[in-house]
C-alpha positions in Angstrom: -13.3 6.7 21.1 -14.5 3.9 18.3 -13.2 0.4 19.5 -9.9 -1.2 18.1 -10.7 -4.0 15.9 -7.5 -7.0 15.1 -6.8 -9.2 13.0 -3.6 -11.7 12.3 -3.2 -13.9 9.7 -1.5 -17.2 10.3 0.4 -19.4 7.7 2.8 -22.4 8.6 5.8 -20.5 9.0 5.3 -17.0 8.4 7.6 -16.4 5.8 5.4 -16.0 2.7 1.4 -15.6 3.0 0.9 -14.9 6.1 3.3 -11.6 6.2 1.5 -10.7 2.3 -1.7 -10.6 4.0 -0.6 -8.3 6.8 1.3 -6.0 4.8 -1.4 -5.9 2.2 -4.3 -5.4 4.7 -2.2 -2.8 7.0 -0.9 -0.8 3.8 -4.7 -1.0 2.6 -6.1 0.3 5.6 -4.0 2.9 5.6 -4.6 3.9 2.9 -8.5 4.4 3.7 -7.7 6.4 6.1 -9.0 3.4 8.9 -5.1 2.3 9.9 -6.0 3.5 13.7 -9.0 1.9 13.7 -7.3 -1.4 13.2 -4.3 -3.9 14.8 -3.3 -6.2 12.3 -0.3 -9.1 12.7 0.8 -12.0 11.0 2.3 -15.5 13.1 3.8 -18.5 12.3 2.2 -22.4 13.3 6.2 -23.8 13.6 8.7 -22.2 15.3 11.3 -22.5 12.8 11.6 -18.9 11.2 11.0 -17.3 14.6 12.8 -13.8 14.5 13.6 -13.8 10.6 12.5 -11.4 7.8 9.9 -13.0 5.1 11.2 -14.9 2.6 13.1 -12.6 -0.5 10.3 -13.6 -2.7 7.6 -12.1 -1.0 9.3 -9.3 0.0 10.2 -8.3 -3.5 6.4 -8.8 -4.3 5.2 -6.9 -1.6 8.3 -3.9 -3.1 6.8 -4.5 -6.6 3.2 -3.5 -5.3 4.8 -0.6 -3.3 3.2 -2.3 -0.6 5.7 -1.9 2.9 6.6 -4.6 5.1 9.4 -4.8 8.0 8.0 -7.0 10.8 9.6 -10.3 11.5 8.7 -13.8 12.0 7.0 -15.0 15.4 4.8 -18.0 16.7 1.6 -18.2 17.9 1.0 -18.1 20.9 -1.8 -18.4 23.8 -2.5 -15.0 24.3 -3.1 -14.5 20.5 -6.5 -16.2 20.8 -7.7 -13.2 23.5 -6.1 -10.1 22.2 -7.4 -11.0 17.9 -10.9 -10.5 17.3 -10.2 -12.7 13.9 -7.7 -15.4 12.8 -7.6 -15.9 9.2 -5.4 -19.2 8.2 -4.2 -19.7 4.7 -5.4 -23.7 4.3 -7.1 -26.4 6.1 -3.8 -27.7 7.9 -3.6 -24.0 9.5 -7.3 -23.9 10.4 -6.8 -27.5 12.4 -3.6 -26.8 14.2 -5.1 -22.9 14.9 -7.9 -25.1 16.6 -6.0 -27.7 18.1 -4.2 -24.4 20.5 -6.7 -22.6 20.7 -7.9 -22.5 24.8 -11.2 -23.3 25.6 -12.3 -19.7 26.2 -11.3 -18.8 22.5 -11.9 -14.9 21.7 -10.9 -15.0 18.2 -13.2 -16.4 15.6 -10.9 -18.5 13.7 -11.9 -19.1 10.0 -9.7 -19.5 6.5 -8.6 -16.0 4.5 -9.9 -17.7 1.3 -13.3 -18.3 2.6 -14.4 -14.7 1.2 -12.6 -15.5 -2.2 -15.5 -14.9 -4.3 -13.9 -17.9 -6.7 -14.7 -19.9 -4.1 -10.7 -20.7 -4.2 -10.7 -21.5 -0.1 -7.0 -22.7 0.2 -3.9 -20.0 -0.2 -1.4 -22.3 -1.1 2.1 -22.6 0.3 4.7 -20.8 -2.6 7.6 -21.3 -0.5 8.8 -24.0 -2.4 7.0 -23.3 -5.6 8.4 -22.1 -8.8 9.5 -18.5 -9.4 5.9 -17.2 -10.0 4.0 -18.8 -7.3 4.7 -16.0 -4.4 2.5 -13.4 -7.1 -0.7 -16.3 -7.0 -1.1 -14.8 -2.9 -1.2 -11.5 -4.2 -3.4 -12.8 -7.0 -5.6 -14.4 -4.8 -6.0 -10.9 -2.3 -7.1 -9.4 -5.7 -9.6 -12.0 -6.8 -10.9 -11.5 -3.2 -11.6 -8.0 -4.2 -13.9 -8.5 -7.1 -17.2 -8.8 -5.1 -17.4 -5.7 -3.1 -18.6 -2.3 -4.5 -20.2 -0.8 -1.3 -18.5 2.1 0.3 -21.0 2.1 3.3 -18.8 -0.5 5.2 -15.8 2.1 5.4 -18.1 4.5 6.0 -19.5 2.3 8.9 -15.9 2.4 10.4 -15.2 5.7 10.0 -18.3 6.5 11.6 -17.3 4.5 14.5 -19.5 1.8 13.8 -18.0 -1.8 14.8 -18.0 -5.1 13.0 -19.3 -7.8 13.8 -18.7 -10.7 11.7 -15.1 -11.7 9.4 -17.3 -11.0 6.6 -17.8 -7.4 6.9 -13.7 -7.2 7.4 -13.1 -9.1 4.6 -15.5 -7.2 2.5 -13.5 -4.5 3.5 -10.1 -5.9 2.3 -11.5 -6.6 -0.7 -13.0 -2.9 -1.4 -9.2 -1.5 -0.2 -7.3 -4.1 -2.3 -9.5 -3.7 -5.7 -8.5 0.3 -5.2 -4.7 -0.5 -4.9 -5.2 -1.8 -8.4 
């Protein structure tokens, strides 16, 4: 059996981005047939959604891309940094607080989502405050992501049983799966 790979994407409080990445990854990679192959999760920096759905607006965005999405809120926690191969932040204040926990023997390669934005956009802004239309600019910016991938022989990789070895090749991956939801 081909090892697990995981991933969880962390945004301050796990209301809007963060759960948008993870729905759009896990509904991606589902969709390629590689959903097995894969743990993916989403986690909060505060504690103060803890155990609440994601915030109306990105739910409905998520609905509107017939993209599913039940999981609730949680926190980050200690043992997150052994059992994730890969923690993608959304901005820089994620990235320092995801380093700031982190224990000394830290698994998990920590690094931003926007990083493999081939716009070279590296921050995912906060829309929980924004106007009406800012929850669709974290879709927006998974889909810009997707515009710099056009090789199929990373999923075939996986699917052969091949592993990964660097965020890259994952994110290359979520850009393939997210440029075919469109």
């Amino acid at each position: 059996m081909s090892e697990k790979h995981s991933v969880l994407m962390v945004c301050f409080s796990n209301m809007c981005r963060s759960p948008i990445a993870e729905a759009v990854f896990k509904h991606l990679i589902k969709k390629a047939g590689i959903g097995s192959k894969w743990k993916v999760d989403s986690a909060a920096i505060s504690a103060n959604h803890i155990g609440e759905k994601a915030n109306d607006r990105a739910l409905l965005t998520l609905r509107n891309h017939k993209v599913p999405y039940n999981s609730k809120a949680r926190q980050v926690n200690a043992s997150d940094f052994e059992e994730f191969d890969y923690i993608f932040g959304m901005d820089s204040k994620n990235i320092s607080d995801l380093e700031r926990m982190a224990p000394e023997n830290c698994k998990a390669k920590i690094g931003l989502l926007g990083a493999y934005d081939p716009q070279k956009e590296l921050i995912i802004s906060d829309p929980y405050f924004g106007m009406k239309n800012a929850i669709n600019s974290v879709l927006d910016r998974a889909q810009h992501s997707s515009s710099n991938i056009s090789n199929l022989n990373v999923i075939v990789g996986i699917r052969g049983g091949a592993t990964l070895g660097t965020p890259r090749m994952i994110m290359d991956i979520v850009k393939f799966l997210i440029r075919r939801m469109n």
